[in-house]
C-alpha positions, 0 to 999 in steps of 0.5 A: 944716323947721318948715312941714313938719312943720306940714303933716304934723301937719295932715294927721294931725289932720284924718285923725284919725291922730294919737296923743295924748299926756297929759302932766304940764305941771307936771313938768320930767321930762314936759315934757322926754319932750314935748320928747324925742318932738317930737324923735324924731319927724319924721313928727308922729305925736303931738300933745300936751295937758296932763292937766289940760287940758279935752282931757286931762280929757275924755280921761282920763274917756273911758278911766277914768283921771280918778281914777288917770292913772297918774302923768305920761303917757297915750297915746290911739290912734286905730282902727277897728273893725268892728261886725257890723250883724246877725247873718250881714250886712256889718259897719260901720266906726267910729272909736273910741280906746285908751287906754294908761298908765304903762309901756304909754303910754311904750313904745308912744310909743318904738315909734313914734319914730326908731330905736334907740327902737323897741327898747325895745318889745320890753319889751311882752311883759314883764307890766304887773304887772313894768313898772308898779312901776318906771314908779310909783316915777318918777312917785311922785318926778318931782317931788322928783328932776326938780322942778316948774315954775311954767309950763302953758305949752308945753314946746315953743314952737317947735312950738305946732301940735304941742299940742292945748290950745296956746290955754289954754297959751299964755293961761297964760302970758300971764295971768302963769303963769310969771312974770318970775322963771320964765320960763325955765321956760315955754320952755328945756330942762331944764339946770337 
């Protein structure tokens, strides 16, 4: 079942369909929603990188968040869009991406996993401005209510071709990110 999914997930990034998620790699509460996610969704339609990744910080520039992420999770959608080459003249195709965050991000990732989490999508027609307050005061307190591990290493590391920054996670570990003592939090759930 591993390999398969390995093979799916390799086909969705090299035709460009996966979605990619942006997480905080230091926050228990995040690392479990990876966890959660990889769990839900057996087609691999995500990939995953920390926000303070080289790819999550390239991300969040390219869609303006570098200075305000929204708290823990961004979510950057491939499409295509058609661009009219001159006026009254056929169209060009070109690949380009939207990014998403807070309530918006956590919503659309539940559209897409397994059923019953599809359901809550129909939040989407509540407005941001409803959404986002109670999105903001969870991730204002995620690390008080949830805590903080001392690991970037991957929430998930049965499941490493799932992560586009999977080398530099797997270096922190390596360069002694958890630790001895925490190493527990590099790779378990959150039971604790």
């Amino acid at each position: 079942m591993a390999h398969d999914t390995e093979d799916r997930t390799a086909a969705n990034t090299a035709n460009g369909s996966t979605e990619l998620v942006l997480y905080d790699s230091e926050c228990r509460l995040c690392r479990g929603a990876v966890r959660f996610i990889i769990d839900r969704d057996p087609h691999a339609r995500f990939s995953f990188a920390s926000l303070a990744s080289s790819v999550g910080t390239t991300e969040l520039a390219a869609a303006g968040f570098a200075d305000d992420p929204g708290g823990s999770l961004v979510l950057v959608t491939p499409y295509t869009s058609k661009i009219p080459m001159a006026r009254g003249s056929a169209t060009t195709e070109r690949a380009a991406k939207r990014s998403y965050r807070r309530s918006d991000a956590a919503l659309r990732i539940a559209a897409r996993l397994r059923f019953p989490w599809p359901c809550f999508a129909v939040f989407l027609i509540v407005p941001t401005f409803l959404r986002d307050p109670v999105y903001r005061l969870v991730a204002r307190y995620r690390y008080r209510w949830f805590g903080k591990v001392a690991s970037t290493g991957l929430p998930v590391p049965d499941a490493p071709e799932r992560f586009v920054d999977r080398d530099q996670a797997t270096l922190a570990v390596r360069d002694g990110a958890c630790g001895l003592d925490r190493a527990q939090d590099c790779a378990t759930p959150m039971d604790s």
